[in-house]
C-alpha positions in Angstrom: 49.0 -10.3 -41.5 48.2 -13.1 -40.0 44.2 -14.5 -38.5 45.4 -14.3 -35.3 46.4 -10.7 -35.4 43.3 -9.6 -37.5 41.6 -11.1 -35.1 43.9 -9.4 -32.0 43.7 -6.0 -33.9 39.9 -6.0 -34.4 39.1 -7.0 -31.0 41.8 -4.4 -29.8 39.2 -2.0 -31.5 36.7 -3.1 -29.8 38.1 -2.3 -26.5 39.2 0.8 -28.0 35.4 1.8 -29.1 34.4 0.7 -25.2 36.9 3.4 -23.8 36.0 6.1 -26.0 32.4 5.3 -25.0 33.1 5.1 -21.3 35.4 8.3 -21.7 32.6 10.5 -23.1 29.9 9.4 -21.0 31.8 9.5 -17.6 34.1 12.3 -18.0 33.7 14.7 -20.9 29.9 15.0 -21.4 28.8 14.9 -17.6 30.6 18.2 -17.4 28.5 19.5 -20.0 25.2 18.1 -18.6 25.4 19.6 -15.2 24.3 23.0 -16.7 20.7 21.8 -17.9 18.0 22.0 -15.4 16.7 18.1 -15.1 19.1 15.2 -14.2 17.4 13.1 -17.3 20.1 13.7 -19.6 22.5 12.3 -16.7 20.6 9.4 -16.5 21.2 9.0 -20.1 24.9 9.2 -20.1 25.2 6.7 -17.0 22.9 4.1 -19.0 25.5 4.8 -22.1 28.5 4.2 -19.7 26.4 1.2 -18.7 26.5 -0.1 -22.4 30.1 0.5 -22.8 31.4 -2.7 -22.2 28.5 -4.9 -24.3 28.8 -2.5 -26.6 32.4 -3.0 -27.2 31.6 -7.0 -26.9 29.4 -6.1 -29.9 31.5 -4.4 -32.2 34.5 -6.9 -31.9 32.1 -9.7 -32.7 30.8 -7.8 -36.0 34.3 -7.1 -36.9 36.1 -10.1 -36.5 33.6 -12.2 -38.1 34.3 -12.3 -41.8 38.3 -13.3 -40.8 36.7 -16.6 -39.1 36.9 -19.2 -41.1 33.2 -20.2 -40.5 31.2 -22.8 -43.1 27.4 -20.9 -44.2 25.7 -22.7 -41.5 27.8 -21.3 -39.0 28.4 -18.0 -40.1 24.6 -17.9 -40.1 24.4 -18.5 -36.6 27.0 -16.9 -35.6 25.3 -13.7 -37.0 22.0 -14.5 -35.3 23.7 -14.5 -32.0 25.5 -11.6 -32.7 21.6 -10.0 -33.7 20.6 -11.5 -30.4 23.2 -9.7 -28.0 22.5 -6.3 -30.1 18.4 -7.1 -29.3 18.7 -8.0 -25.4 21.3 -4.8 -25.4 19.0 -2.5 -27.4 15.7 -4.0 -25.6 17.4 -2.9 -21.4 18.4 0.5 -23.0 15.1 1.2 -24.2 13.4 -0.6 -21.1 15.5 1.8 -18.6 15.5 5.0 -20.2 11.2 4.4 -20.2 11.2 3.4 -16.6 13.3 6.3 -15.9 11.1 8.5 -17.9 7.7 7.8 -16.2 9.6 7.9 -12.6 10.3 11.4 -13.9 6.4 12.0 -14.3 4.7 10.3 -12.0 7.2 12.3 -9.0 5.3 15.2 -9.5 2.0 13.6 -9.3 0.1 12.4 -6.4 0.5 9.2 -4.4 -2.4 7.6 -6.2 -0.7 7.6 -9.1 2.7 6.6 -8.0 0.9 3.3 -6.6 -0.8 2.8 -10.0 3.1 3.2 -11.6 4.4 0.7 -9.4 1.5 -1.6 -10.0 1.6 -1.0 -14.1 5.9 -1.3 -14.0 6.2 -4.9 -14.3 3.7 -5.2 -17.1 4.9 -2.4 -18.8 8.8 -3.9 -18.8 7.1 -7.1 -20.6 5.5 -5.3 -22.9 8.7 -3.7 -24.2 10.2 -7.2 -23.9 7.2 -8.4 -26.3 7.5 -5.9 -28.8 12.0 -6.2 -29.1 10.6 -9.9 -29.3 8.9 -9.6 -32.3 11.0 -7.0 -34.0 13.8 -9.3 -33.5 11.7 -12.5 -34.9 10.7 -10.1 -37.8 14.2 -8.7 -38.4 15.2 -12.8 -38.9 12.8 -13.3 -41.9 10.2 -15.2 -39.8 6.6 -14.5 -40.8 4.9 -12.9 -38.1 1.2 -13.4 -39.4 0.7 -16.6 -37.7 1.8 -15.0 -34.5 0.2 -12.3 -34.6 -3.5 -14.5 -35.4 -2.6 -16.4 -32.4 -1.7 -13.9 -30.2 -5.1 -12.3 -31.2 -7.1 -15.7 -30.5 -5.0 -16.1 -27.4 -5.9 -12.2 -26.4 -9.7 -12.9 -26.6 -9.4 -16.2 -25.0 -7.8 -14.3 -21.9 -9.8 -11.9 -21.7 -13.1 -14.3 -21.1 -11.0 -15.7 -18.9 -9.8 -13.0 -16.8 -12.9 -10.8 -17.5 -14.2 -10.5 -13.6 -10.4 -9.4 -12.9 -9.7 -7.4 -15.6 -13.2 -5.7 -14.1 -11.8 -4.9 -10.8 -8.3 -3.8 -12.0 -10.2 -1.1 -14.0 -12.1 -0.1 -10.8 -9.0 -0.3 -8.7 -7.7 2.6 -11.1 -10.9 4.5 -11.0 -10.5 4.6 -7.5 -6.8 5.7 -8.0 -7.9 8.4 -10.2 -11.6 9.5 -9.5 -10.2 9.7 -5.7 -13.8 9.1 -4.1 -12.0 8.3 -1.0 -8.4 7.7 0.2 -7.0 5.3 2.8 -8.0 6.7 7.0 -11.0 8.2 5.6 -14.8 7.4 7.3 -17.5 6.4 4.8 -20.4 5.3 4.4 -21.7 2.2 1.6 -25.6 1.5 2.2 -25.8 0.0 5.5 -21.5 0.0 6.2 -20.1 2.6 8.2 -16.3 2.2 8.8 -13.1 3.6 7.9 -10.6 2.9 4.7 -8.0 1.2 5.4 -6.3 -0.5 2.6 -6.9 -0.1 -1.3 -6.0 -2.9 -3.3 -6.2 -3.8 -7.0 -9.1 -6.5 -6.4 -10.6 -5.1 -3.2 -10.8 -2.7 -0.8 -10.4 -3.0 3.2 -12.5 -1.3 5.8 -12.9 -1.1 9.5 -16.5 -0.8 10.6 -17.6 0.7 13.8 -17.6 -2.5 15.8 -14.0 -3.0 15.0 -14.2 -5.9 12.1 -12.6 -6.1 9.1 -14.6 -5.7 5.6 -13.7 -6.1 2.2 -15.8 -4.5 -0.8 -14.5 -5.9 -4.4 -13.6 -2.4 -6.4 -16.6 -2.8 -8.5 -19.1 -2.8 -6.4 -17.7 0.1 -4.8 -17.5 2.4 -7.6 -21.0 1.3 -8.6 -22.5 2.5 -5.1 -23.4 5.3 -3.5 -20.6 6.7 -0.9 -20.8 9.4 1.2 -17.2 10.4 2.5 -17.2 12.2 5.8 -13.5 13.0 5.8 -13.6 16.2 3.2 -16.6 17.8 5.8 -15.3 20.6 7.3 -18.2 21.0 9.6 -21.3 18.7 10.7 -24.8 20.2 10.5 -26.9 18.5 13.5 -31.0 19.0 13.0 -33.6 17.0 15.2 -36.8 17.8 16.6 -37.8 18.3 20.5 -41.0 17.4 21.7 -42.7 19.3 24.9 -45.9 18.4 25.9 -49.3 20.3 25.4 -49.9 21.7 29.2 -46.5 23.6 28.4 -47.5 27.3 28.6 -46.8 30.1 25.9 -44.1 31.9 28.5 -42.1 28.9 29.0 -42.5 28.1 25.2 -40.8 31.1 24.6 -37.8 30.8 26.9 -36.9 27.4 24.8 -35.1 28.4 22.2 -32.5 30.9 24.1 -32.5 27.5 26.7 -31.4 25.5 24.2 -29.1 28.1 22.3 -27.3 28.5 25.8 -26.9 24.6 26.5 -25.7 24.6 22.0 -22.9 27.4 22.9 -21.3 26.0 25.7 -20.4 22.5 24.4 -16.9 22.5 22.5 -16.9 22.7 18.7 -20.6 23.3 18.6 -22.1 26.3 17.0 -25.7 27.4 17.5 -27.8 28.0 14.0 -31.8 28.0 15.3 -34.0 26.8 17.4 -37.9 27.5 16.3 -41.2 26.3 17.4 -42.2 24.4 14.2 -45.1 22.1 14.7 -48.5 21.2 16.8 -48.0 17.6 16.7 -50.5 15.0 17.6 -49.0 14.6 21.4 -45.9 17.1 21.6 -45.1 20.6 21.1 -42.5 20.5 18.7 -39.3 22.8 18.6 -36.7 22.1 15.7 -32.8 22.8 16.5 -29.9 23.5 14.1 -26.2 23.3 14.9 -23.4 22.9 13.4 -20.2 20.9 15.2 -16.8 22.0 13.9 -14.7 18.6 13.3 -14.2 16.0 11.0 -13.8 13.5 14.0 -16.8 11.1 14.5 -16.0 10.3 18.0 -15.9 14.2 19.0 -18.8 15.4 17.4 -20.9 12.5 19.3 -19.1 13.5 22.3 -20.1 17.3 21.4 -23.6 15.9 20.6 -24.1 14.7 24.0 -22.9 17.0 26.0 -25.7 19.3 24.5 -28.4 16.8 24.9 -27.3 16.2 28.5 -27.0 19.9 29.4 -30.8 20.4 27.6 -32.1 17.6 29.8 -30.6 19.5 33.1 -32.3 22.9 31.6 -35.5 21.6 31.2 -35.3 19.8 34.5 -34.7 23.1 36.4 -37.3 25.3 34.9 -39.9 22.5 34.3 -40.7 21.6 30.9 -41.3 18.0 30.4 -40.3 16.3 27.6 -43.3 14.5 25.4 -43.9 11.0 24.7 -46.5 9.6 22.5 -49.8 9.8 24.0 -53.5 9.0 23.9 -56.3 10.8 25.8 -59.7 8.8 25.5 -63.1 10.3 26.4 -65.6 8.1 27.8 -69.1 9.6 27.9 -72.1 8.1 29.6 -74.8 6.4 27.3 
């Protein structure tokens, strides 16, 4: 038999390897796979069908090489690149069916995480690159030790480098993860009171009250105290009311039920209490106790002051005047 035919007949099996692998992957095991429960295995056979054709490629280069007439040097290399196809082949299998298999975790998990997936992806598909890398290198003869010492001086060299970074990447996922707040939330950060509205991996976006935008680095978010209004299910108002002192002990005593009326008429408001708590040095002091059902800012200030109002008319109308800070001085003659 002639080279040309050896190499015709071993390149025909090739093709004939490819069909078979395309033949069982599309047609004959698909039927099988429908009856499991998850569509992983699927997946699997489509990458397989995938591979057919480089895989074929593959097998027709192994086989017809020892019929070439090739010198050492070139058989060498010709061998290396047929190492490097099966690598780059090996390396996207391995890369898809990981992909794949996180997609398949992180769907059942909450957003946060499936943020932090799509963030870590493109790191994680190098990584695999990396590691084929130096199997591949290894697999040659090549002496990885040097690498490996420079990868490690290169690795602490980086990390100085990128050490502020690195610092608010790990807060960025402590905030994906510890979930102190969520994007649309109100909070509150020491003298900041505004409302989430973008998380990112170096810093995090709010809206304050007066409608401008500011931005927190991670860090020095997770290392504060914040109080997140959004979980409240209810608000829990307390203040103090002053009367004055020429109030008399009858209309002291209609207070309370004044105020519980003007509480229980707003909307979303709940009356607690209302008691007379304290002789102060120029008021009569009543404490009152409410609670305003909402997680809205906006409509439990409107509730708030629809109450205050509506106390103000009460007292109006049956007379009790409202203390301010006052100072009676005695002069006596000498």
């Amino acid at each position: 038999m002639t080279l040309a035919s050896m190499i015709l007949l071993q390149i025909g099996i090739g093709a004939l390897c490819t069909f078979v692998i395309w033949l069982l992957c599309v047609r004959i095991l698909p039927k099988l796979a429908r009856h499991s429960a998850t569509s992983f295995d699927d997946f699997i056979l489509k990458c397989f069908a995938d591979l057919a054709v480089p895989l074929g490629v593959v097998v027709a280069l192994t086989l017809i090489r020892d019929d070439l007439p090739l010198n050492q040097s070139l058989n060498s290399t010709y061998g290396n690149l047929v190492h490097f196809a099966i690598f780059v082949v090996a390396v996207r299998f391995v890369n898809r069916i990981a992909v794949r298999f996180m997609q398949g975790l992180v769907r059942r998990a909450e957003d946060e995480l499936q943020v932090m997936y799509l963030s870590l992806m493109p790191l994680m598909r190098a990584l695999v690159w990396v590691v084929g890398t130096l199997l591949y290198l290894q697999s040659l003869g090549m002496q990885l030790a040097a690498i490996w010492a420079l990868l490690s001086a290169g690795g602490i060299g980086i990390g100085l480098a990128l050490k502020d970074p690195a610092m608010e990447l790990f807060a960025y996922f402590m905030i994906l993860l510890d979930k102190p707040f969520r994007v649309g939330q109100f909070i509150n950060i020491g003298p900041t009171w505004a409302t989430v509205e973008k998380i990112g991996v170096r810093s995090t976006c709010l809206r304050s009250l007066r409608g401008e935008i500011v931005v927190m680095s991670n860090s020095s978010l997770i290392s504060s105290v914040i109080s997140n209004f959004a979980d409240m299910p209810r608000r829990r108002i307390i203040y103090t009311i002053g009367v004055t002192y020429d109030t008399s002990a009858e209309v002291m005593a209609k207070v309370p039920s004044l105020i519980s009326s003007a509480v229980n008429r707003a909307e979303h408001a709940v009356f607690d209490r209302c008691h007379f708590v304290e002789f102060a040095q120029s008021s009569l002091n009543f404490e009152v106790v409410y609670f305003i059902d909402t997680k809205d800012y906006g409509v439990a200030m409107d509730s708030q002051q629809s109450i205050n109002l509506y106390i103000m008319k009460l007292f109006e109308e049956n007379g009790i005047d409202f203390a301010f800070p006052t100072q009676t001085i005695h002069i006596g003659s000498s």
